[in-house]
N, C-alpha and C positions, 0 to 999 in steps of 0.2 A: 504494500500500500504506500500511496504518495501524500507526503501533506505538506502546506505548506506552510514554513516557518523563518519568520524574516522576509528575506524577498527572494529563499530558493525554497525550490521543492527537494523534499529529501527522502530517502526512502529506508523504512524503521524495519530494525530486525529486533524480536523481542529475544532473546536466550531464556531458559531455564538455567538460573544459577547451581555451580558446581553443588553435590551431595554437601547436606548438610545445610546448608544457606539457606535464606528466610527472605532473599530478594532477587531480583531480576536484571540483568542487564539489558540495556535497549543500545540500539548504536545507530547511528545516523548518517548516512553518508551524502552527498551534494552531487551534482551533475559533473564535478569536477574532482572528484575523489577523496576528498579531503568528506575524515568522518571525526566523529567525537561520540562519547558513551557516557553514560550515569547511570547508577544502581536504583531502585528503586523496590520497595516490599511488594510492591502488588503491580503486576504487570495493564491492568486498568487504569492505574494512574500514570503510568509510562505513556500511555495512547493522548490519556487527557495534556499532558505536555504538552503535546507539539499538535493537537489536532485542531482542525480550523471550525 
């Protein structure tokens, strides 16, 4: 899925965090490859982040 955040669209991959963890990593990459990630408990709030 594509959303848009700032003034690119990005495209969110959610993980299940390693065994044992209690959060999610989500990571977001740009049309130009450049990506960035943030942990987050509940992968529903990961979506609400960045969604429009």
């Amino acid at each position: 899925d594509y959303y848009l955040w700032g003034e690119h669209y990005y495209e969110h991959v959610i993980e299940n965090a390693p065994s044992g963890s209690i959060y999610f990593t989500i990571t977001v990459e740009d049309n130009a490859g450049l990506t960035s990630g943030f942990e987050t408990v509940l992968a529903r709030e990961s979506i609400l982040v960045i969604e429009v």
